[in-house]
N, C-alpha and C positions, 0 to 999 in steps of 0.2 A: 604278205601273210596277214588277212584281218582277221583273226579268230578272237571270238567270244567262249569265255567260259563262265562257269555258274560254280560261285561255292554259298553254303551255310557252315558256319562255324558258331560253336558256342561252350561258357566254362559249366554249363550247366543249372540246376535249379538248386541245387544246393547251398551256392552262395547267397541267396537271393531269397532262402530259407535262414541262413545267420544271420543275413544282413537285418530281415524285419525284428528276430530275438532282439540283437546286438540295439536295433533303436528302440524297442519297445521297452528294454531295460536301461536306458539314457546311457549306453556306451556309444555317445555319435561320433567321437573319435574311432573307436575300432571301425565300428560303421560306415564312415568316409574311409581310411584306409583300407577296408575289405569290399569297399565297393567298385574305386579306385581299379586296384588288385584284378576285380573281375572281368571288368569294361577294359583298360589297359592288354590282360591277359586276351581275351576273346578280337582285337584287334592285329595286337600281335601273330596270334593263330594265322588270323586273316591273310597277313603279312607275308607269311611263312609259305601259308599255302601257292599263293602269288607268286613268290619265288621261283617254289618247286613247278610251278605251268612254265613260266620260261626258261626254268632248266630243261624240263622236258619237250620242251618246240625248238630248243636250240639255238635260244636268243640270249638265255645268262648268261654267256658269256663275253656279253656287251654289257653286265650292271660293272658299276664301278667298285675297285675293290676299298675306295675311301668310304669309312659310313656315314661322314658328313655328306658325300654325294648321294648315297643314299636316301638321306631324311630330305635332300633336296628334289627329288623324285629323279636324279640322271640316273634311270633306265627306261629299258621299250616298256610303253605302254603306261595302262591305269585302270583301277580297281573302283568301280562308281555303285554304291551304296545308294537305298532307298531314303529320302526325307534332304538330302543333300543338294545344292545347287545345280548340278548338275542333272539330277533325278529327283524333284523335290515333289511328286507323287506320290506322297504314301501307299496313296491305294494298288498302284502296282505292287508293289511288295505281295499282294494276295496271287499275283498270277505266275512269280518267283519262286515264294512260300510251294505253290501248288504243284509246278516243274521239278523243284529239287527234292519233295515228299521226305519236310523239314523235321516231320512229325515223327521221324525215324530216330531222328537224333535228339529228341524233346525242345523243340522248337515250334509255339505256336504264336499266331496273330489273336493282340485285342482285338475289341471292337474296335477301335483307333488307330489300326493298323499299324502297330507297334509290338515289334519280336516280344516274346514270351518265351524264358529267359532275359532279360537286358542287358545281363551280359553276353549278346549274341551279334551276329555282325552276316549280312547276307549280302552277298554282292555280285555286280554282272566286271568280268574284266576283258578290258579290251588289250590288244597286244597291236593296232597299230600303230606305225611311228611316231607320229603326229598326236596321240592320244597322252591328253596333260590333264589337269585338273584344271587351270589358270592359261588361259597364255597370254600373257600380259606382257 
């Protein structure tokens, strides 16, 4: 089974609205924390949603129930993100952007080809077995 899936995920523009208040009034501590917060959260999403694709193709129940096997990627597959070693094309990002019609969920592209939101995370995932990040 080689399937590809497409997700966008994002916490929104909101934080991203406190976060410039939050520096603009020299809180860079709250500011690093709620940025943190956001980026972290919109990953995590990411994560979840990942999950939920191979519960539903009927391969979760090959991830490990250790979470340290977890953070070590022992499950099927992998989640490969724009700007990354693996996809390090930004500009694809626009023809992803343009498939998932990101703009539903308030998600757009700089000119730089950089999610709008930044706490937002798009990505293509692969579910075959062989599919790592590293294989070293």
């Amino acid at each position: 089974m080689d399937v590809v899936a497409f997700t966008a995920v994002t916490v929104g523009h909101k934080v991203s609205v406190v976060e410039r208040q939050w520096f603009a009034e020299n809180r860079y501590s709250d500011y690093l924390y709620l940025h943190g917060l956001g980026v972290e959260s919109a990953e995590a999403l990411a994560e979840y949603i990942h999950r939920q694709v191979r519960a539903e193709l009927g391969i979760g129940i090959e991830d490990p129930r250790e979470i340290e096997k977890l953070f070590h990627q022992h499950y099927r597959g992998s989640r490969y993100s724009f700007g990354y070693p693996a996809c390090p094309n930004l500009e694809d990002q626009e023809k992803l952007v343009k498939l998932l019609g990101t703009e539903r969920v308030g998600i757009t592209l700089s000119e730089g080809y950089q999610l709008e939101p930044e706490q937002s995370t798009t990505a293509l995932v692969v579910h075959h077995p062989q599919a790592k990040y590293f294989n070293v």
